[in-house]
C-alpha positions, 0 to 999 in steps of 0.5 A, a space after each residue: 795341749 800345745 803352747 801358743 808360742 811353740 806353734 808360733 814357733 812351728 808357724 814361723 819355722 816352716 814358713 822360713 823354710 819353704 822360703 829357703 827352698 823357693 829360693 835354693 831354686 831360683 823361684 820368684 814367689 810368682 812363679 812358685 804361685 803358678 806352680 800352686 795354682 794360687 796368687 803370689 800373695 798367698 805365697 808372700 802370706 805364707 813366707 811371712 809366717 800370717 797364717 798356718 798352712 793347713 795339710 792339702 796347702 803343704 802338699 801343695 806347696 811341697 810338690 812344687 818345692 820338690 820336697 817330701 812331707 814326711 812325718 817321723 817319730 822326734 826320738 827317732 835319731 838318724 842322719 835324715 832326721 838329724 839333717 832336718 832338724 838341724 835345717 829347721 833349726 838353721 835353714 842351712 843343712 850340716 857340712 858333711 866334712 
């Protein structure tokens, strides 16, 4: 069974970076709302970590945010997954200088 603080946590680390991204591209939580075909409020729940998306709603999101939803083994070590991790963790990926 998974501790309540670690899905706090997840809730919390998620919600952070779907913010990040809106941002990265320049979206207002209006418009990123439009895009979902939801209202900003749920946007603004969403990014400040009310509630748990559930999957159809990440989908959602994550199309909009023109990211992948990909799940991948947490052993499994490559630049992909190290990069997300580290984003997660940081909300910034590493310099590849």
């Amino acid at each position: 069974m998974v501790n309540e603080k670690v899905l706090i946590e997840a809730r919390k680390i998620t919600a952070g970076f779907l913010k990040n991204r809106r941002e990265e591209l320049k979206l207002s939580q209006e418009q990123l709302a439009e895009k979902c075909g939801w209202h900003q409020a749920t946007i603004a729940r969403i990014e400040s970590s009310k509630f748990f998306v559930n999957t159809k709603q990440l989908w959602i999101i994550c199309n909009a945010l023109d990211l992948y939803f990909f799940l991948s083994p947490k052993e499994e070590e490559s630049d992909l997954i190290n990069s997300m991790k580290y984003r997660f963790q940081k909300g910034i990926p590493p310099s590849k200088n």
